[in-house]
C-alpha positions in Angstrom: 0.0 0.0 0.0 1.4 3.3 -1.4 0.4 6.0 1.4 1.1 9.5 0.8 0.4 12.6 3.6 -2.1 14.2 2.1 -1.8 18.3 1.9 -2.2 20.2 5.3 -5.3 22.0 5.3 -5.6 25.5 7.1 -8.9 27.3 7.7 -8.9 30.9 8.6 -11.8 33.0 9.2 -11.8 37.3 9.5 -12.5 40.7 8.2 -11.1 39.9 4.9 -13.9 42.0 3.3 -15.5 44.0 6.5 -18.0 45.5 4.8 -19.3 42.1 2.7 -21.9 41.3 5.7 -23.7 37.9 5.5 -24.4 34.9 6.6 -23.3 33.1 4.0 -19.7 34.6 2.5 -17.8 32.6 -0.4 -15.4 29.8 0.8 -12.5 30.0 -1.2 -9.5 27.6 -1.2 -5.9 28.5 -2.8 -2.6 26.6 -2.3 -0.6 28.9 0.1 1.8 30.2 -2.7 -1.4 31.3 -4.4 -2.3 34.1 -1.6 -3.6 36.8 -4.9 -5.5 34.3 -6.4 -7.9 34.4 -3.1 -7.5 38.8 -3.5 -9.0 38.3 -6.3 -11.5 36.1 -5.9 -12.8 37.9 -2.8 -11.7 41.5 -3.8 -12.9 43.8 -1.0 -14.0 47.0 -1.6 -13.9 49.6 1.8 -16.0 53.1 1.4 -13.8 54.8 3.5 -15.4 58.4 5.6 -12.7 61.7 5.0 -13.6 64.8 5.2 -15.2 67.1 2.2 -12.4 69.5 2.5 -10.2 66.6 1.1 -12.8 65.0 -0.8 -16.1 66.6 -2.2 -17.8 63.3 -2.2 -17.0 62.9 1.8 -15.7 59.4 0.8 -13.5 57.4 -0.9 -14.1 53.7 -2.4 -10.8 51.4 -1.9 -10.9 47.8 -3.7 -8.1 45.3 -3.3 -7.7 42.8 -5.8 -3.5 41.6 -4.8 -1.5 41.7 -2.1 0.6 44.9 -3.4 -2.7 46.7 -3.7 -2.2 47.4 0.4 0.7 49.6 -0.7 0.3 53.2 -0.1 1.7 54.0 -3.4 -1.1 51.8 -5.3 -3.8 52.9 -2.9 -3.2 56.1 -4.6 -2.8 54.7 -8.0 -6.0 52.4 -7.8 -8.4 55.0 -5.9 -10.0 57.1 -8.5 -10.1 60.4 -6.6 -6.9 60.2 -5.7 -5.8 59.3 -9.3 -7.6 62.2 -10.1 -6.1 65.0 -8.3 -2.7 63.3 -9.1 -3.5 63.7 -12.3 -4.9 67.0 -11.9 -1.0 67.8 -10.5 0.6 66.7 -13.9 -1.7 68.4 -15.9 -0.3 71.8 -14.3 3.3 70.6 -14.2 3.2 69.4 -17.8 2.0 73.3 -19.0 -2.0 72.8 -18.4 -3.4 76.4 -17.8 -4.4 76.2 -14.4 -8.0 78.0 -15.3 -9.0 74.7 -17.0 -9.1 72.3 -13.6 -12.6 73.6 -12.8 -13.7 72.1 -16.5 -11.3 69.3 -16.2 -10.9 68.5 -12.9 -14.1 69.9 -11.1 -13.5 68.0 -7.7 -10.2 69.1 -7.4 -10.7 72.5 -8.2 -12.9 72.8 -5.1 -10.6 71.8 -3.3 -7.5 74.4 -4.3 -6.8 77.8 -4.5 -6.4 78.3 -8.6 -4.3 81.5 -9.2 -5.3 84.0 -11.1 -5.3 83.4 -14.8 -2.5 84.4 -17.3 -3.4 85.7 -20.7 -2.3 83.8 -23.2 -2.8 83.0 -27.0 -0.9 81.8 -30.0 -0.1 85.0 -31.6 1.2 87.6 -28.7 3.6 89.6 -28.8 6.7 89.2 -27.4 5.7 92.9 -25.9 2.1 91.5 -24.4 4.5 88.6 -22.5 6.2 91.2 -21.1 3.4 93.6 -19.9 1.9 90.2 -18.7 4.8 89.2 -16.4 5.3 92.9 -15.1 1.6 92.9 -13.8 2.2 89.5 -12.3 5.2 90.9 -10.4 3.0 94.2 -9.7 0.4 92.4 -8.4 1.3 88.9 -7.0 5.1 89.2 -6.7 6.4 87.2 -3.9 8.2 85.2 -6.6 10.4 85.5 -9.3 9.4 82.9 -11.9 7.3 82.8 -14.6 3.1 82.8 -13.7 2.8 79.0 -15.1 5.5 78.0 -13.1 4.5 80.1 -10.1 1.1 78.1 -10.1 2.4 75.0 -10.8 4.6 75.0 -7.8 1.3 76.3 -5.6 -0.8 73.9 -7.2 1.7 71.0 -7.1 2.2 71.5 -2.9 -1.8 71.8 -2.3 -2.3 68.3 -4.2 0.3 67.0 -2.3 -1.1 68.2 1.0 -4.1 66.8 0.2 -2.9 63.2 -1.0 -1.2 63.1 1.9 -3.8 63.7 4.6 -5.9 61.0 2.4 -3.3 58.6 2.5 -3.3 59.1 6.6 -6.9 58.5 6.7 -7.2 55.9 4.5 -4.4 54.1 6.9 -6.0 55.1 9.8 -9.1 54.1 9.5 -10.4 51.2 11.5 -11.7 48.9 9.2 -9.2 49.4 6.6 -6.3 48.4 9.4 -8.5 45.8 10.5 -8.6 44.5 7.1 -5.2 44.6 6.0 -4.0 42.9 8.9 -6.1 39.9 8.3 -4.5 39.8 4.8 -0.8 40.5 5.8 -1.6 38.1 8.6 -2.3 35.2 5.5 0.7 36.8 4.1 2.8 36.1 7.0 1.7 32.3 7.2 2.5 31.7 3.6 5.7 33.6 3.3 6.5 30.4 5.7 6.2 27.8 3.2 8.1 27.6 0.1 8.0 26.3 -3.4 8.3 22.5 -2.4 7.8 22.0 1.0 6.0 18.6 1.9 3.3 18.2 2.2 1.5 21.0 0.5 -0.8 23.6 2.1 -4.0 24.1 1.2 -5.5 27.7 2.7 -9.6 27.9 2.7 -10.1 31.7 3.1 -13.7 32.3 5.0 -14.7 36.4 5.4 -16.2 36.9 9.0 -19.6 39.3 9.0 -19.5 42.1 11.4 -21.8 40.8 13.5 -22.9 37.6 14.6 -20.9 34.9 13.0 -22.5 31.7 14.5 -24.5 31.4 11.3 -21.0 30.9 9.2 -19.7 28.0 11.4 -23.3 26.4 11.0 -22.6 26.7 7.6 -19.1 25.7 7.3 -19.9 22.7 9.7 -22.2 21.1 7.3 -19.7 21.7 4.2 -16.7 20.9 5.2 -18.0 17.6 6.9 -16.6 15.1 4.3 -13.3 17.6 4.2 -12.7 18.8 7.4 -9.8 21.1 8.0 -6.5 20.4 10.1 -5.9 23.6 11.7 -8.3 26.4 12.0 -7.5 30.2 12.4 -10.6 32.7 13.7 -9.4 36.3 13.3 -11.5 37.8 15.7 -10.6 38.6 19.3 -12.0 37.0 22.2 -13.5 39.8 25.0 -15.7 38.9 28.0 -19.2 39.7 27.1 -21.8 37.5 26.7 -21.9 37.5 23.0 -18.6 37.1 22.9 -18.5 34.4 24.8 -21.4 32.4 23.0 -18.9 32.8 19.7 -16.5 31.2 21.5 -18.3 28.4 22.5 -19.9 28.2 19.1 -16.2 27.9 18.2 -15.1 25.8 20.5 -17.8 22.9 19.4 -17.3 23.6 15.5 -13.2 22.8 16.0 -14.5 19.6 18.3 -17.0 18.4 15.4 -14.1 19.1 12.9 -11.6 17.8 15.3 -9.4 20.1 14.2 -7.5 22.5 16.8 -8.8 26.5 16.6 -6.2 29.2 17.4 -8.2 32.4 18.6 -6.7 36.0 20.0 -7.4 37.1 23.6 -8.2 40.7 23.0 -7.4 43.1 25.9 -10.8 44.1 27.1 -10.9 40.6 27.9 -8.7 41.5 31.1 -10.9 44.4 31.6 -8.1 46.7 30.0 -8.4 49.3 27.2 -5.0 48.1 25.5 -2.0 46.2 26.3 0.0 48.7 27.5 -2.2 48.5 30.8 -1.4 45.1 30.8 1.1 46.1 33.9 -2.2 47.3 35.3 -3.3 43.5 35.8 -1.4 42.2 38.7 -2.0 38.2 38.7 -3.7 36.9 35.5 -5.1 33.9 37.4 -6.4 35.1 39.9 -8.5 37.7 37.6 -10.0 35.0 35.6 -11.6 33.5 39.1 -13.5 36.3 39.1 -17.4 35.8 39.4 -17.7 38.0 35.9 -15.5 35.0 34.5 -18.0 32.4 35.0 -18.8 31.5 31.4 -15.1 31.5 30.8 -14.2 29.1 34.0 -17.6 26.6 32.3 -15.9 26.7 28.6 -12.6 25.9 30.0 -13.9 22.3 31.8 -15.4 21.4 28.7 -14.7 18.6 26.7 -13.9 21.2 23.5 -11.8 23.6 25.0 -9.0 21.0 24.4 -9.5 22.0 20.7 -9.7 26.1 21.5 -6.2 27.8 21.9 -6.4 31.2 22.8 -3.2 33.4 22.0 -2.0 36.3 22.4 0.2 39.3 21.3 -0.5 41.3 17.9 2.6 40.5 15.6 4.5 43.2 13.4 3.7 42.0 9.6 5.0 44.9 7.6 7.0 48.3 8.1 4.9 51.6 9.5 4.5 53.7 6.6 5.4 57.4 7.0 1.2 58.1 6.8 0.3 55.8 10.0 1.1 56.8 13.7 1.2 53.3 14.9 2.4 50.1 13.8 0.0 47.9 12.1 -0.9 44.4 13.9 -1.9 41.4 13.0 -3.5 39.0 14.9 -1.6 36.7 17.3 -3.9 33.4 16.0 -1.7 34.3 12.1 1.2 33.6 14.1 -0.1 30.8 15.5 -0.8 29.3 11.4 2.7 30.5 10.4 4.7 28.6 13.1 2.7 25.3 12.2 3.8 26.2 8.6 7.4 26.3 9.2 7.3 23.5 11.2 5.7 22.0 8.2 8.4 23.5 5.9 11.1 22.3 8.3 10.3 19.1 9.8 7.2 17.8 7.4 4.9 18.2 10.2 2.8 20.8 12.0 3.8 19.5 15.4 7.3 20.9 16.1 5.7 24.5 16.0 7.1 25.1 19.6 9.9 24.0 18.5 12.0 27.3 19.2 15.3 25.9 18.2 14.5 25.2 14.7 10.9 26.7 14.1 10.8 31.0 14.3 8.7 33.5 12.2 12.0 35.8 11.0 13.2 39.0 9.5 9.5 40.6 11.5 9.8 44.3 10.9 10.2 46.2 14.4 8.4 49.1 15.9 10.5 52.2 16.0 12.0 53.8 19.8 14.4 52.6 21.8 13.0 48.8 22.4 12.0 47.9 18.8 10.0 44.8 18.8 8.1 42.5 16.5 5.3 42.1 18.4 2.3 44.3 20.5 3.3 43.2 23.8 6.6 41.8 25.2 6.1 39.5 28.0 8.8 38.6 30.6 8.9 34.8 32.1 6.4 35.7 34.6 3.8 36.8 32.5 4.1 34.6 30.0 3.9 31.8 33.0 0.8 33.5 33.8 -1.1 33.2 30.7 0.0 29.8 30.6 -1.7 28.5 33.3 -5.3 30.2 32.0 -4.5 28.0 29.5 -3.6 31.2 26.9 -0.9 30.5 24.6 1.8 33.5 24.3 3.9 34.6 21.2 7.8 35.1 22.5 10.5 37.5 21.3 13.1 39.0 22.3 14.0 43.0 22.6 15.6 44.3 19.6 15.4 40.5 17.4 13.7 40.3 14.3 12.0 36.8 15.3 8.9 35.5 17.0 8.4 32.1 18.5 6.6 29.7 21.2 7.8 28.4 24.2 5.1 25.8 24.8 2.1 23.5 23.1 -1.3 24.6 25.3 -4.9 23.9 24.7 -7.6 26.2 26.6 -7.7 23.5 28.8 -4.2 23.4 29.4 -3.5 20.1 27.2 -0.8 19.4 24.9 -1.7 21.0 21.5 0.8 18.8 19.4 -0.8 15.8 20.1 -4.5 17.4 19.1 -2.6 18.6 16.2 -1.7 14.9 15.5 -4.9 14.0 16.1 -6.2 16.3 13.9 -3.9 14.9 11.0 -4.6 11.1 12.0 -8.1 11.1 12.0 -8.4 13.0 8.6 -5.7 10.9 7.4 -8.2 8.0 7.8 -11.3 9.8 6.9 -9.5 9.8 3.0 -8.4 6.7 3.3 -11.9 5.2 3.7 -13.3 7.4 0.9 -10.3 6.8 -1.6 -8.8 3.4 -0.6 -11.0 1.5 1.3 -10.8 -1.6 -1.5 -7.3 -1.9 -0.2 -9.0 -2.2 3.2 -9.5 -6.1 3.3 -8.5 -6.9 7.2 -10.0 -4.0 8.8 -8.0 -4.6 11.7 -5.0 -5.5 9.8 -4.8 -3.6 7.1 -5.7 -0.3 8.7 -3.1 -0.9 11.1 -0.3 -1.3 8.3 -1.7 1.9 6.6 -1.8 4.0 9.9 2.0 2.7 10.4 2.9 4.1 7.0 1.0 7.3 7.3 2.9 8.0 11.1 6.2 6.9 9.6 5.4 9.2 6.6 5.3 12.0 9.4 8.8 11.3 10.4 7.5 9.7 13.6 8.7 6.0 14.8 6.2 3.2 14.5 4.4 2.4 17.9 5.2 -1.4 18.7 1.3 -1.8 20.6 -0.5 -0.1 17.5 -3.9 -2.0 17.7 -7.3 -2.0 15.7 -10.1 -3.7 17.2 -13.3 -3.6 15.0 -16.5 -4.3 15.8 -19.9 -5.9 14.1 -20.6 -4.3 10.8 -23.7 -1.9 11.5 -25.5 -0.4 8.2 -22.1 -0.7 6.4 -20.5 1.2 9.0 -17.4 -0.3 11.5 -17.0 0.8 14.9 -13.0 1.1 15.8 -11.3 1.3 18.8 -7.7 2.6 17.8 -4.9 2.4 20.6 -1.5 3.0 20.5 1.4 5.0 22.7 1.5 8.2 20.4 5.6 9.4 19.9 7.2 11.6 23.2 6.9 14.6 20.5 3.3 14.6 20.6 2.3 13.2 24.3 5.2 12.7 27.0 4.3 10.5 29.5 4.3 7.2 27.8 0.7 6.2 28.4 -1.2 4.2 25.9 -3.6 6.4 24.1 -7.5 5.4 22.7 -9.7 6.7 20.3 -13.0 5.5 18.5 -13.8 5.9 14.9 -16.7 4.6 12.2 -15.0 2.7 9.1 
């Protein structure tokens, strides 16, 4: 029997397009070096708010069809009123007569002191230039160069003025940041797998509504039944409300039908702070989550699903600050999460090393300006990274001034081992396939299934248990009960302890 790993399967779920709002929003699957063929195919549009004294309309439309769209330099390319009044500016610098922006550019030439108007025509005199240039200098004459020039140059600086303060509100604005660092997020995750790492990776893009997203994982829970993911990434962050906390739930039992394991940020208002740099504010992490107002929390975590919820924290750096922006843009710590199981995947041909911090590391992060540059939102000393560990909240680790992000541990919400759900995750979708595609080869259930399991772990660089076993049971409307059992590899469960799981053939 000829077993191959079949591709690693990632879904993510955010504010890829915040303003496409339903219940049902497209599903769309690329292979991770294919990251603008799933631009394009979602293509979000943003009608961004600025104010009429920088555009007459009172907004601006931005739509993103690849990556390099995000750049500041193709925002104003792309955006028709900002091509306009960019075009506007080269008209005057290339000779236009300044007088004709109110018939050819209208909407810029509300926005712009025009100067007066020169008299021109084909057949003055060289007299008539003259008299014309004196009464400039009578009347205007702060400078010395000729009128076109002298409006050109006054033109040229209000244009820029105004592209500039568009470009700072474009990258200011909150649903544009928000959804450009779900994208650079992806970006980040798929920068970590190169052309011929094996097994493949399959990303399944899924934009998250505004409001309540429940109704998406109902969906996604009946399609993606027969093709359930291996990893799943929710870009959305995790508060204490009780909304929030039904989503999270909701969450926590779609990743336990998929049986799949579901990375998910902790936002800062969940510890009852505005932003992280309160965080110091917060005194012991533990015993805040005791609290009576964490009740719902405390339930989720005893539940048999919270071994398939991580919860993460710490935006990551995924591109420079631009000169427009104020403050760094973050992406969400559940990307980082994806992008270390990819390069562990890249590295090692499995998604299980990801804590690995000796051989798996997100590099060459860009860093936040000042005197402790950093790659990520928040850097955590040993003590508070020990305290969101034992909440069962997974950390991202870097150091000061280095260029590289990392995890120093494997934690479920319930404080399991998220390597061996991870195996799990692969194992039992490994033998989902192999029912739909090779289950003529299956003749010994017991047998058989046992040899192919042995392949598939071996495939995964992991040794072959010796007390691998496969009992079946009666055959029940054509489908098999199976008790698996086996003591999984020290890499995904220390302890040595036999481990047993049930499964339908």
């Amino acid at each position: 029997m000829h077993i191959e790993i079949p591709p690693f399967s990632i879904l993510a779920l955010g504010p890829f397009s915040p303003e496409l709002d339903t219940e049902r929003p497209p599903v769309v699957t690329v292979n991770s070096l294919s990251l603008n063929d799933a631009v394009a195919a979602i293509s979000p549009t943003l009608n961004i708010p600025v104010d009429k004294n920088l555009c007459p309309d009172g907004n601006i439309a931005i739509t993103i069809k690849k990556m390099a769209d995000f750049r500041p330099k193709n925002i104003s390319k792309n955006t028709l009123f900002i091509k306009e009044i960019l075009e506007a500016k080269a008209y005057v610098k290339n000779g236009g007569n300044p007088a004709d922006l109110e018939i050819k550019y209208p909407r810029t030439a509300q926005l712009i002191t025009i100067p007066a108007a020169t008299r021109s025509g084909k057949s003055e005199s060289k007299a008539s230039a003259i008299d014309d240039i004196m009464s400039m200098v009578d009347t205007d004459a702060n400078e010395t160069s000729s009128p076109i020039s002298c409006g050109s140059s006054s033109i040229g600086d209000q244009i820029d003025t105004i592209h500039d303060k568009l470009l700072q509100t474009v990258f200011a604005d909150p649903n544009f940041r928000m959804m450009e660092g779900t994208w650079r997020g992806a970006e980040l995750l798929t920068r970590q797998i190169p052309s011929g790492t094996e097994p493949t990776v399959n990303l399944t893009l899924v934009p998250l509504p505004k409001g309540d997203c429940i109704p998406v994982f109902d969906m996604l829970e009946s399609e993606l039944a027969d093709t359930p993911p291996d990893l799943i990434l929710v870009d959305k962050q995790i508060i204490n409300t009780p909304r929030a906390m039904a989503e999270l739930e909701r969450i926590m039992t779609f990743a336990e039908t998929m049986l799949a394991p579901a990375a998910v940020p902790i936002g800062p208002k969940f510890l009852e702070i505005s932003n992280w740099k309160e965080l110091k504010s917060v005194r012991f992490i533990p015993s805040l989550l005791e609290g009576a107002e964490y009740g719902r929390w405390k339930t989720l975590r005893t539940q048999s699903g919270a071994g398939w919820i991580v919860p993460c924290v710490s935006g990551i750096m995924t591109r420079p600050k631009h000169q427009s922006e104020s403050t760094p843009l973050w992406s969400s710590s559940a990307w980082a999460i994806g992008a270390l199981c990819g390069k562990s995947i890249a590295t090692h041909g499995r998604p299980t090393r990801f804590s690995d911090r000796g051989s798996v590391r997100i590099e060459d992060l860009p860093l936040t300006e000042g005197p402790a540059p950093a790659p990520l939102e928040i850097m955590l000393d040993s003590e508070r990274r020990t305290d969101f560990k034992q909440v069962g909240i997974l950390p991202l680790v870097a150091a000061p001034g280095k260029d590289q992000a990392f995890v120093t541990t494997s934690i479920t919400m319930d404080g399991g081992p998220l390597n061996f759900r991870m195996f799990l995750s692969q194992l039992t979708g490994f033998i989902i396939r192999l029912s739909e595609t090779h289950s003529a080869e299956i003749v010994d259930i017991e047998i058989d299934l046992a040899k192919a399991i042995s392949l598939f772990m071996q495939a995964l660089g992991f040794s072959v248990p010796s007390d691998l076993k496969i009992t079946a049971g009666e055959n029940t409307n054509g489908s098999v009960p199976l008790e698996i059992t086996f003591t999984p590899d020290s890499e995904i469960l220390t302890g040595g302890q036999p481990f047993t799981f049930g499964f339908n053939w």
